[in-house]
C-alpha positions in Angstrom: 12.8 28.0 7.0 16.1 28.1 5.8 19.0 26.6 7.9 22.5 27.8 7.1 25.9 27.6 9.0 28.0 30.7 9.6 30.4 29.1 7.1 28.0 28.5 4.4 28.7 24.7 3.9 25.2 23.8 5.0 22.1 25.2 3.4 18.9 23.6 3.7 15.3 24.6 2.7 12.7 23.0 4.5 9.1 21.0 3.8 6.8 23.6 1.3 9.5 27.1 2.0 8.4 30.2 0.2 10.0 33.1 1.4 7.9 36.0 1.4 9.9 38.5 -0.8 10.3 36.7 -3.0 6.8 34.9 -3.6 6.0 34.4 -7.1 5.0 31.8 -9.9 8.6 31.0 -11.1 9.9 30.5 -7.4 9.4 27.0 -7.5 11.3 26.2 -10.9 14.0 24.8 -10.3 16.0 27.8 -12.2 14.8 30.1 -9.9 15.7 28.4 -6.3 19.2 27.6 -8.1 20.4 31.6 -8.5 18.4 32.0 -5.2 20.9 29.7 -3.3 23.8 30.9 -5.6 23.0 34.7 -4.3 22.0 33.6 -0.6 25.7 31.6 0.4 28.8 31.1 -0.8 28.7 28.5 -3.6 32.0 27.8 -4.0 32.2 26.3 -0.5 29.1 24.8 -0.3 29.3 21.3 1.0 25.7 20.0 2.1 22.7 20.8 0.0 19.6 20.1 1.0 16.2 20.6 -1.0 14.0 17.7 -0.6 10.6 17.4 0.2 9.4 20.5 -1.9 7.4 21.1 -5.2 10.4 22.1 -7.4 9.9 21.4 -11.0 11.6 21.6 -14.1 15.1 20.1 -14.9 17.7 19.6 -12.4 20.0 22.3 -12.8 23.3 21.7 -14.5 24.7 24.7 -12.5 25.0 22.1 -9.3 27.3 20.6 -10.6 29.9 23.7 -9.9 29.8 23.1 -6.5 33.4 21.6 -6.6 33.6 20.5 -2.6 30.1 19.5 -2.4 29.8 16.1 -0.7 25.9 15.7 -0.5 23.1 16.6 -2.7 19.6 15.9 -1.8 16.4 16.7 -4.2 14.5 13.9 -2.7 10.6 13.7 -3.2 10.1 17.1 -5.4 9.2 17.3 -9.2 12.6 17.5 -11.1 12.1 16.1 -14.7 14.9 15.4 -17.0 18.1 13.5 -17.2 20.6 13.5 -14.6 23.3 16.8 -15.7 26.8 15.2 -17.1 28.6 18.3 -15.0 27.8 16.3 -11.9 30.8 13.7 -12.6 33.1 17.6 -11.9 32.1 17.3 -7.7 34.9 15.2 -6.9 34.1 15.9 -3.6 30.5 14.2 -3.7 29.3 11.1 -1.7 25.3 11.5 -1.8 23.2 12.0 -4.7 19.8 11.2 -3.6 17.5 11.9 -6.3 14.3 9.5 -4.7 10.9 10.0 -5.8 11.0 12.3 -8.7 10.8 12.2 -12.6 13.5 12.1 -13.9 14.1 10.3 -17.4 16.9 9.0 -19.4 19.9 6.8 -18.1 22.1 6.4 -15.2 25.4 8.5 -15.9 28.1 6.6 -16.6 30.3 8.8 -14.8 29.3 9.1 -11.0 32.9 10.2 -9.2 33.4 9.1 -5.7 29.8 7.9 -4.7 29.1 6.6 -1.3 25.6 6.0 -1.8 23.4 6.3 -5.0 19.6 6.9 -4.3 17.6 7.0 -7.7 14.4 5.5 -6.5 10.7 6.1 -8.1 11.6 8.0 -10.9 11.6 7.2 -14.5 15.1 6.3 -15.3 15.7 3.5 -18.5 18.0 1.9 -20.3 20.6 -0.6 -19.0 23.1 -0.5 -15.8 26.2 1.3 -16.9 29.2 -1.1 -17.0 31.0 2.2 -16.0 29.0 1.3 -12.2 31.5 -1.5 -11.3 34.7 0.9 -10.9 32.9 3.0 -7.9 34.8 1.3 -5.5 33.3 3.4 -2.8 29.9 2.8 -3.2 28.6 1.6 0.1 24.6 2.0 -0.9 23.3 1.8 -4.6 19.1 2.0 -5.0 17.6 2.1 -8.1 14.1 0.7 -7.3 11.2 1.7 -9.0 11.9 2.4 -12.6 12.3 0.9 -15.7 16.0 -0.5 -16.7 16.7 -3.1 -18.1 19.1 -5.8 -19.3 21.7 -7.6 -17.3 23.1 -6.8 -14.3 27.0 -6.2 -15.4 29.5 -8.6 -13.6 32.0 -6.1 -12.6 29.4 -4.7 -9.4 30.6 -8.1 -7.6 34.0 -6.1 -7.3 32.0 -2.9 -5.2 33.6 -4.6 -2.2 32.4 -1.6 0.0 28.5 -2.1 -0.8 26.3 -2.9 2.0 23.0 -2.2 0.5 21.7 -3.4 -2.5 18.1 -2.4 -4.1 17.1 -2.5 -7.6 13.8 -4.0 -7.2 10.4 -3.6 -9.5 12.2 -3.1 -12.9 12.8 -4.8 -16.1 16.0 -6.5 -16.1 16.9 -10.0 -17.4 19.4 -12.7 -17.6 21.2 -14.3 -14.6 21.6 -13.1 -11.1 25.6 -12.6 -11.0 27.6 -14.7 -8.8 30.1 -12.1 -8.2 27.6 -10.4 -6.5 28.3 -13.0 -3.5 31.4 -12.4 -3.6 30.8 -8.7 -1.5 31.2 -10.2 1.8 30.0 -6.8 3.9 26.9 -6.6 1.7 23.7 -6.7 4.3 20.6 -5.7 1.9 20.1 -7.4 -1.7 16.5 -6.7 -2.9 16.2 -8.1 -6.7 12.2 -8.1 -5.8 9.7 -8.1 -9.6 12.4 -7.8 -12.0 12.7 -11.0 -14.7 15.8 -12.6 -13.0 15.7 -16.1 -14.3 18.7 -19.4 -14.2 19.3 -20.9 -10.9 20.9 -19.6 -7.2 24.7 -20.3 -7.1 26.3 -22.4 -4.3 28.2 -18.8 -3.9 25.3 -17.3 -2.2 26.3 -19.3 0.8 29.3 -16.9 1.2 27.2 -14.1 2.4 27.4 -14.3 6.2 26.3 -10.6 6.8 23.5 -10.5 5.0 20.5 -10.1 6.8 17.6 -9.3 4.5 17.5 -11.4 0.9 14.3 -10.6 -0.9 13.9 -12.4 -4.7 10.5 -12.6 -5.3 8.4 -12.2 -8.0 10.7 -13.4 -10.9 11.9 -16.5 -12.9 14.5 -18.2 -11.0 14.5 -22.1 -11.2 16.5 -24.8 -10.0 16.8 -25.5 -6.7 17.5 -23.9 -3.0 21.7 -24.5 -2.2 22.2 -26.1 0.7 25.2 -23.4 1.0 22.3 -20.9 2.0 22.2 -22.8 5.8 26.1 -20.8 5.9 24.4 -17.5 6.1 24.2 -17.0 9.8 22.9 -13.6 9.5 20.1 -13.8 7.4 16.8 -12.7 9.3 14.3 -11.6 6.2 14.5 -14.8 3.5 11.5 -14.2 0.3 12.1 -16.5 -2.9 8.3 -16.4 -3.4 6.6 -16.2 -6.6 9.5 -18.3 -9.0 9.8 -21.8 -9.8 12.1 -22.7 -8.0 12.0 -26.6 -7.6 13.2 -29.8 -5.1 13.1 -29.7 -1.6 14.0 -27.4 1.0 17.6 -28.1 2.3 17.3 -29.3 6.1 20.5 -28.1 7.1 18.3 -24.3 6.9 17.5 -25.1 10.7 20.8 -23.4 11.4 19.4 -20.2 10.2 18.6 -19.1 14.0 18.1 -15.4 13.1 15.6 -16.0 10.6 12.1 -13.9 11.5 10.3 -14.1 8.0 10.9 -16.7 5.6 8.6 -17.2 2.3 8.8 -19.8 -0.2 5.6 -19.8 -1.3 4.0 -19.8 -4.8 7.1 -22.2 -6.4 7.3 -25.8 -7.5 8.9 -27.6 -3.9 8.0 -30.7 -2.5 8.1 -33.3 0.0 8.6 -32.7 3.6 9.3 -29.3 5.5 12.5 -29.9 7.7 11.5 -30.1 11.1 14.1 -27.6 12.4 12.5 -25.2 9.7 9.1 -25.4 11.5 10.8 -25.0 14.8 12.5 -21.7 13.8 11.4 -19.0 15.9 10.2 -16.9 13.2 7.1 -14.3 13.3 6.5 -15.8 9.4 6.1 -18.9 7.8 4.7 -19.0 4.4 5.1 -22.5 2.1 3.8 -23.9 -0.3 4.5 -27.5 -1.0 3.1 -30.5 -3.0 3.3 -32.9 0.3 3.9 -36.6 -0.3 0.9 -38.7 -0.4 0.3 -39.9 3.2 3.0 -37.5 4.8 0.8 -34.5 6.1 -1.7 -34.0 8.6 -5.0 -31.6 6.9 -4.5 -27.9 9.3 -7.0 -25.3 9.6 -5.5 -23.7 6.1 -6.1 -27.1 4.6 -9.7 -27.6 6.1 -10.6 -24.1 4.8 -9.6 -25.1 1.3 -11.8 -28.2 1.4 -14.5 -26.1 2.5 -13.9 -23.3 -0.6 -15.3 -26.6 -2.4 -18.4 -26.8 -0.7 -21.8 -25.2 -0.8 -23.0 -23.8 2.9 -26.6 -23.7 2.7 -28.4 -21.3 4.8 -29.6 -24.0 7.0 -26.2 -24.9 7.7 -25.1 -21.2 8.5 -27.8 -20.8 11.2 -26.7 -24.3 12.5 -23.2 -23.2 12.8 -23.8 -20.0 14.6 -26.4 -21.0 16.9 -29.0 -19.5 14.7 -26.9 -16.2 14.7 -27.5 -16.0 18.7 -26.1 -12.8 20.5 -23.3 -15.3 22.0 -21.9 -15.8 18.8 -21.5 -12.1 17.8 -17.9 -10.7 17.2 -19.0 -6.7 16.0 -21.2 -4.8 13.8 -20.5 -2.5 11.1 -22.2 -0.3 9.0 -23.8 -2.7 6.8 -24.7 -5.7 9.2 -22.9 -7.9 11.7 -20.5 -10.3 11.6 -20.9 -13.8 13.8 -18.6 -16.9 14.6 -19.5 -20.3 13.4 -18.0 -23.7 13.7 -18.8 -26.0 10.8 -19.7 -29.7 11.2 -16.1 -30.1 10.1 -14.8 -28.3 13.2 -13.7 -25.5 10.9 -14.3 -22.2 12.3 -15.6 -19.3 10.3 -17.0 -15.6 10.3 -20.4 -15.1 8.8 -20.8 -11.4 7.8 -24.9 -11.0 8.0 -25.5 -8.1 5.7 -28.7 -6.0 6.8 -31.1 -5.7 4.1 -33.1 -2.9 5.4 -30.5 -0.8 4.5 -30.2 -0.2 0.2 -26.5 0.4 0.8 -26.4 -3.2 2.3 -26.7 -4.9 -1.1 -24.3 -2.8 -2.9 -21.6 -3.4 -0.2 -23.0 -7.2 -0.4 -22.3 -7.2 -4.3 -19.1 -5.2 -3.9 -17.1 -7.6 -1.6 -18.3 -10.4 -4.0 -17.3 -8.4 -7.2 -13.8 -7.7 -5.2 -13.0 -10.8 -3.2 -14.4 -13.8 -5.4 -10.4 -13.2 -7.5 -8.1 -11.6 -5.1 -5.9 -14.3 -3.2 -3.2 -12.8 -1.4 -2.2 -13.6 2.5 -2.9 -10.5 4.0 -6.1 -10.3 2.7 -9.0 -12.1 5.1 -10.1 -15.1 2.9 -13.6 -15.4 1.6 -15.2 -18.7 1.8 -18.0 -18.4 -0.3 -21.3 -16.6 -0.1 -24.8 -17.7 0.6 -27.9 -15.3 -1.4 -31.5 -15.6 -1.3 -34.2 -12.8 -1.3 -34.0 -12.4 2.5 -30.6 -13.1 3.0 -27.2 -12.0 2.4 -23.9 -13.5 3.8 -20.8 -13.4 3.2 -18.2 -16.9 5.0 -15.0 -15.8 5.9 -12.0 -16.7 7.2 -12.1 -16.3 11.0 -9.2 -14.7 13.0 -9.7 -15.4 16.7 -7.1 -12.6 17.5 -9.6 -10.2 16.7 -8.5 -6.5 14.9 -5.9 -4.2 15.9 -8.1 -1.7 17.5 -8.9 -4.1 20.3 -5.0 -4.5 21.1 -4.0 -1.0 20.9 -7.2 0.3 23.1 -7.7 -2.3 25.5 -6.1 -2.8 28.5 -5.8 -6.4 28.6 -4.1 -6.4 25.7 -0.3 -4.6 24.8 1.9 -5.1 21.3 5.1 -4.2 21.3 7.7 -2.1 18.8 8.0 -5.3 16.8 4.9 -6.8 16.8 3.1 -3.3 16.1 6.1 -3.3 12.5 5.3 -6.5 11.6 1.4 -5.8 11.7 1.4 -2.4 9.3 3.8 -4.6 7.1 1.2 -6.7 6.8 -1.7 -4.7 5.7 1.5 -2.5 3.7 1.6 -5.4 2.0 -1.9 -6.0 0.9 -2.1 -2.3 -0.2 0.7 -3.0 -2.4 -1.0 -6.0 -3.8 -4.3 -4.2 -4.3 -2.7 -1.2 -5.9 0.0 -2.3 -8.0 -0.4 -6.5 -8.9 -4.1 -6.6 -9.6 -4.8 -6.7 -13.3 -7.3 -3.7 -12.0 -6.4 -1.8 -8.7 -8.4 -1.8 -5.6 -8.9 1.2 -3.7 -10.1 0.1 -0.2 -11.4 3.2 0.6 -11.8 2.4 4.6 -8.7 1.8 6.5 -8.7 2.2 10.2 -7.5 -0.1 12.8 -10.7 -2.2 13.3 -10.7 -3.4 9.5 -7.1 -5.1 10.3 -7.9 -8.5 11.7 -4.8 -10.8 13.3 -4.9 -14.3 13.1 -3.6 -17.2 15.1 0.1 -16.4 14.4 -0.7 -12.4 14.9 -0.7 -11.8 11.2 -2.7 -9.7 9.5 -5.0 -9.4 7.5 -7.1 -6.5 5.4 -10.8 -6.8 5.7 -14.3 -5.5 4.6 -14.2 -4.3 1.0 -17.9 -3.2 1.3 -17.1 0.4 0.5 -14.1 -0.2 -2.0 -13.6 0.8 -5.6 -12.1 -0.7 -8.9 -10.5 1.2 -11.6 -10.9 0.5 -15.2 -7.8 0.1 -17.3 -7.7 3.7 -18.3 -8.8 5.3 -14.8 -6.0 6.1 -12.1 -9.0 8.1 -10.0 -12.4 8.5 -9.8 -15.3 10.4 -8.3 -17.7 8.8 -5.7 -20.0 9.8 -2.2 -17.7 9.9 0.4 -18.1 7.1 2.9 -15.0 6.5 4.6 -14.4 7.3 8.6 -13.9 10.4 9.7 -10.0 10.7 10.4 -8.3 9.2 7.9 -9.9 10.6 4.6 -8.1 12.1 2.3 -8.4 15.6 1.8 -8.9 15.5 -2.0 -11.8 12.6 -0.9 -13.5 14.3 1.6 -13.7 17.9 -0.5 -14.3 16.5 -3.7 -15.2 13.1 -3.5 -12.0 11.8 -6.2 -10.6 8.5 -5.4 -7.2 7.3 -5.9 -4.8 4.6 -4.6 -3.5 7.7 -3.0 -6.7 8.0 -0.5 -5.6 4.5 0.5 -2.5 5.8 1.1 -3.3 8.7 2.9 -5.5 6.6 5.5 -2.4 3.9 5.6 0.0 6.7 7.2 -2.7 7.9 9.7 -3.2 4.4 10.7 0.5 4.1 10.7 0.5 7.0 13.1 -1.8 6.0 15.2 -0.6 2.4 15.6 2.4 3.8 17.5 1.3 7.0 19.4 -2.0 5.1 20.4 -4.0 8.4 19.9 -7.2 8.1 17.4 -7.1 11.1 14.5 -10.9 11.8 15.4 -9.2 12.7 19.5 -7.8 16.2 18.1 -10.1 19.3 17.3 -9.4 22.7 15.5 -6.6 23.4 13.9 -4.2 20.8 15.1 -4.4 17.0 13.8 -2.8 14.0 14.5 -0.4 14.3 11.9 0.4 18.0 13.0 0.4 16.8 16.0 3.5 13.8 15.0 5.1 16.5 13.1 5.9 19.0 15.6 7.9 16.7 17.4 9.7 15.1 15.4 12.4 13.8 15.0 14.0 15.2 18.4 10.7 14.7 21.2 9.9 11.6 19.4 9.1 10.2 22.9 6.6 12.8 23.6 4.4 11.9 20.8 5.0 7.7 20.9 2.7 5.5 22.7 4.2 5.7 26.8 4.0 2.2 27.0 6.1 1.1 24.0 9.5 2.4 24.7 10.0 2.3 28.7 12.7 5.0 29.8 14.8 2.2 30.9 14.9 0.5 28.2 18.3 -0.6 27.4 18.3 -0.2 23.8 16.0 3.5 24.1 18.3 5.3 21.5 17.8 3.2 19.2 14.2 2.2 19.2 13.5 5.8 19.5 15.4 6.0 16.3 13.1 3.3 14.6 9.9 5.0 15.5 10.9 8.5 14.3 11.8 6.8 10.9 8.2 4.8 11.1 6.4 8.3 11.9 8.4 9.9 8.9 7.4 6.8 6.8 3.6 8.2 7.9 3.9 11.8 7.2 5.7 10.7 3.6 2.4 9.3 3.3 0.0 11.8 4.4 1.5 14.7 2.4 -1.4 16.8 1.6 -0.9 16.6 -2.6 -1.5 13.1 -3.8 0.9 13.5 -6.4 3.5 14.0 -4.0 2.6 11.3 -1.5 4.6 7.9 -2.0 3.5 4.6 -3.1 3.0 1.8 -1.2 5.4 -0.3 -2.7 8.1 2.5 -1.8 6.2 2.0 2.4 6.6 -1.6 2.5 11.1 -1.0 1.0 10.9 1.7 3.8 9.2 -0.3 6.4 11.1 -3.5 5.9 14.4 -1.5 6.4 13.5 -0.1 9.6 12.4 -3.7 10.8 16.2 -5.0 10.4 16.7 -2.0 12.3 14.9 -3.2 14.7 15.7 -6.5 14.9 19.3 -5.2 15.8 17.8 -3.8 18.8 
C-alpha cells in the first residue's frame, strides 16, 4: 500500500504495489511511477521518498532531482539502469541516497551536496573515486561495495572527519591504502575486503581507537603487522587474510580484549603465536604460521594433515569403526550412513558409507569427489580422502563432535544463543560465498537445511554433503536438473522447473536463516501460509512473536536492542527468499549484512 502523511513529506510505496486503476505494462517503468507520485502529493514539499524493494525499471528519473527539500531518497533493490541524474547535486536538502542493489552504470557524480550517507552497493558503477568525494564533510556513511571502480583511493577522504562507516569492498582498485584514512578518529567500519590494495599498513592505523570491525582481506598488502594496532581498544572483528603480509604477530595484540574474530590466515608470518593472542576470548581464531622447528606441539588440524598424506585402506576403515558397528553410527542420509572412527593415530574421523544398492549412491559418491577433492575453505567439512572398490564406497571426513545444527536448535538438552546462533549462519554465509563467487567454477549446493551444518570443537561451522550439488561451466549461470532437494527450502523456480542457480542456494540459506532463529521448521506450516509469510507479517514491530521464546527472555536487559538485531537478521532472510531470483541478493551482500548486525550485537 501506499503510506503518505497529511502533509505530503512522506510517501512510500511498499514491497511489489500495483494499484489497481492503474494496472498496466508501463506501470512499473520508472517514468510512469515518477508522474504517478508527482500527481498523488505535493512534490514541492516532499521530503522522504521511499520506493525500494520493487521491480521498477528503466533509468532513474532526472525529474527527482526537483524535489528541492528532499532529505532521503531510497530506490534500494529494484531494477533502475543508467547513470546516476546530474540534477541530483540541486536537493540541497538531501542526506540519503541509497541506490543498493540495482544496475546502474557509469561513475559516481562528482557533485553529491550535503550527503550523510552514500549507499551505492551491487550495481554496476566504474571508473575511479571522484576527488570531488573528499569535500563532503558530512558524510557519516559511504558504501560502494560490489562494483567495479578502480584506481586509487584519493587522499583527501582522510579529511571526512564525520565518517563512521566505511565499505568499498569486492572492486578493482589499486595502489596504497591512505594513511589519512586513520586519521578519522570516529570511523567504526573500514571494509577494503577483494580489492588489489597493495604496500604495507602504516603505524597510523594504531590511531583508530573506535573502530571495531577492520576487514582487509583478499588483496596484496605486504610488510608487516604495526605493533600500533595493539592501541586499538575497540577493535572486535580483525581479517588481514589472504595477503602477504610477513614477520611475526606483534605480542603487545593481547591488549586487544574486545576482539571476537581475528584471521591472519593464508599470509607469509612466522614464529610463535603470542600467548596472550591464544588466550583472547575470541569465538575465532584462524592462523596460519610457518612455526619454528621444534617450537609447536602437532593438534588435531595438524594430525589431519598428516593423515591427507596417507592411504586408509578398507581394512583400516572397518578397524577404526568397529567394523562399522551400530555404536559407532552418527546419522544416515539419503545415500548411506555416516560412522565415527578413531585412527591408529588417535585421529578421529567420519566415514560416509555410501549404499550401493541405490544407482543414485554412486553419482552422489562421484559428485562429492568431483566437488571436494579442490575446494579448501574453513567452513567447508574437510575431506580426508576416499576409499573405492567394487563393493565399496567411502568417503573420510573431518569429524565434528558437536554434531549439526539441527540437533541444537530441536533438542532440549541443547540451547544457542543470539550470538552463537549469528556466528553459525556466518559461517555457512561464508562458505556459500566461497562456493559461489571464488571458485574458478561455482558450486550450487543444492541442499541446505540445518542438519548439513556440522559444528566443530570450537562451535564453528561447517557446510557438508555435496552429494546432490552442481557445477557450472564457465558460460552457465543456471542449469536444469531433477529436483532433489528437501521439501521447504526449494526454490520456487527449482521445484517448478527444475533450473538451478546460486540463487536456489540462496533461497534455501534465508529459510535456514529463518528458521535458525524462530525455531520453527518450513515443512511445520500448510496451505497458504509459509514460514516466510509467516516472518513477514510480523515484522518488524511483533518481532517477538515470531522469534524463538527462548532466545530473547522478556527480562532481558538489553530486549530493545536484541529485538532490533533479529528483525534486521529476519529482513536479511526475506531479502533472500524474494520470490524472483534476479531480485534476491547475493551472498556476498548476506555475509556485509550479517557481519554488521553481529557488531550490533556485540554492543548488546
Amino acid at each position: 500500500m501506499v503510506s503518505r502523511s497529511i502533509s505530503s513529506s512522506f510517501f512510500k510505496i511498499s514491497n511489489h504495489f500495483r494499484p489497481l486503476s492503474l494496472l498496466n505494462e508501463s506501470w512499473s517503468s520508472a517514468t510512469s511511477v515518477c508522474y504517478w507520485v508527482g500527481v498523488t502529493c505535493d512534490s514541492r514539499h516532499q521530503r522522504f521518498l521511499d520506493l525500494s524493494f520493487n521491480n521498477f525499471r528503466g533509468k532513474v528519473p532526472s525529474w527527482f532531482g526537483y524535489l528541492r527539500y528532499l532529505q532521503v531518497l531510497n530506490l534500494r533493490n529494484n531494477s533502475f539502469t543508467g547513470s546516476i541524474p546530474c540534477s541530483f547535486s540541486n536537493i540541497s536538502t538531501l542526506e540519503t541516497l541509497n541506490l543498493n542493489f540495482n544496475s546502474i552504470e557509469g561513475q559516481i557524480p562528482k557533485v553529491i551536496g550535503n550527503l550523510r550517507e552514500l549507499k551505492l552497493r551491487g550495481n554496476n558503477l566504474i571508473g575511479s573515486i571522484p576527488l570531488s568525494l573528499s569535500n563532503a564533510s558530512r558524510l557519516g556513511t559511504l558504501d560502494i561495495s560490489y562494483n567495479s571502480l578502480q584506481g586509487n583511493i584519493p587522499q583527501g577522504i582522510g579529511n571526512l572527519h564525520n565518517m563512521n562507516w566505511l565499505a568499498i569492498q569486492f572492486n578493482q582498485l589499486t595502489g596504497s591504502i591512505p594513511f589519512t584514512i586513520f586519521n578519522i578518529s570516529r570511523i567504526e567500519f573500514i571494509s577494503f575486503t577483494g580489492n588489489c590494495f597493495s604496500g604495507s599498513l602504516p603505524n597510523e592505523i594504531g590511531g583508530l581507537q573506535n573502530l571495531a570491525h577492520l576487514s582487509l582481506r583478499h588483496n596484496k598488502l605486504q610488510g608487516s603487522i604495526p605493533d600500533s594496532m595493539s592501541n586499538m581498544v575497540g577493535l572486535e572483528f580483525l581479517d588481514l587474510s589472504h595477503n602477504n603480509i610477513s614477520g611475526i604477530i606483534p605480542k603487545s595484540l593481547e591488549k586487544l580484549q574486545n576482539l571476537n574474530y581475528f584471521n591472519i590466515s593464508v599470509n607469509k608470518l612466522y614464529g610463535e603465536i603470542p600467548s596472550g593472542v591464544v588466550f583472547v576470548p575470541m569465538t575465532f581464531v584462524l592462523l596460519s604460521i610457518r612455526y619454528k622447528r621444534g617450537k609447536s606441539v602437532p593438534q588435531q588440524a595438524d594430525l589431519l594433515s598428516i593423515v591427507e598424506r596417507e592411504r586408509i585402506s578398507y581394512y583400516e576403515l572397518l578397524r577404526a569403526t568397529n567394523a562399522l558397528s551400530e555404536s559407532n553410527l552418527i546419522g544416515s542420509g539419503s545415500f548411506g550412513s555416516v560412522y565415527k572412527g578413531v585412527l591408529k593415530s588417535g585421529t578421529a574421523i567420519a566415514v560416509k558409507v555410501f549404499n550401493l544398492q541405490l544407482d543414485a549412491a554412486f553419482k552422489s559418491f562421484d559428485m562429492e569427489c568431483e566437488v571436494l577433492r579442490s575446494l579448501r575453505y574453513r567452513n567447508l567439512v574437510k575431506v580426508i580422502t576416499s576409499c573405492s572398490n567394487l563393493d565399496f564406497k567411502a568417503l573420510v571426513l573431518q569429524y565434528m563432535p558437536n554434531g549439526s545444527l539441527e540437533k541444537y536448535l530441536y533438542s532440549h538438552n541443547y540451547f544457542l544463543d543470539i550470538r552463537q546462533r549469528l556466528s553459525i549462519v556466518i559461517d555457512v554465509a561464508c562458505a556459500l560465498e566461497y562456493l559461489h563467487h571464488v571458485c574458478s567454477s561455482p558450486v550450487i549446493h543444492c541442499d541446505l537445511e540445518p542438519s548439513n551444518v556440522l559444528l566443530d570443537e570450537d562451535m564453528v561451522a561447517h557446510l557438508s554433503d555435496f552429494g546432490i550439488s552442481k557445477l557450472l561451466g564457465e558460460d552457465e549461470s543456471d542449469l536444469y536438473t531433477k529436483t532433489l532437494e528437501t521439501l521447504g527450502y526449494i526454490a520456487p523456480e527449482y521445484g517448478q522447473d527444475g533450473l538451478v542457480s546460486t540463487k536456489c542456494d540462496v533461497y534455501s540459506y534465508g529459510i535456514m536463516l529463518l528458521e535458525t532463529f524462530t525455531r520453527r521448521k518450513p515443512t511445520e506450516f500448510e496451505g497458504d501460509l509459509s514460514l516466510k509469510q509467516w516472518v513477514s507479517y510480523s515484522l518488524p514491530d511483533a518481532v517477538m512473536d515470531v522469534a524463538d521464546s527462548n532466545l530473547v527472555p522478556p527480562m532481558d536487559n538489553h530486549l530493545k536492542k536484541k529485538l532490533d538485531c533479529v528483525a534486521s537478521i529476519m529482513k536479511v532472510a526475506l531479502d533472500c527468499c524474494i520470490e524472483s531470483p534476479a531480485r534476491r541478493t547475493n551472498m556476498k551482500d548476506v555475509v556485509g549484512m550479517l557481519e554488521k548486525i553481529r557488531i550490533q550485537l556485540l554492543a548488546c
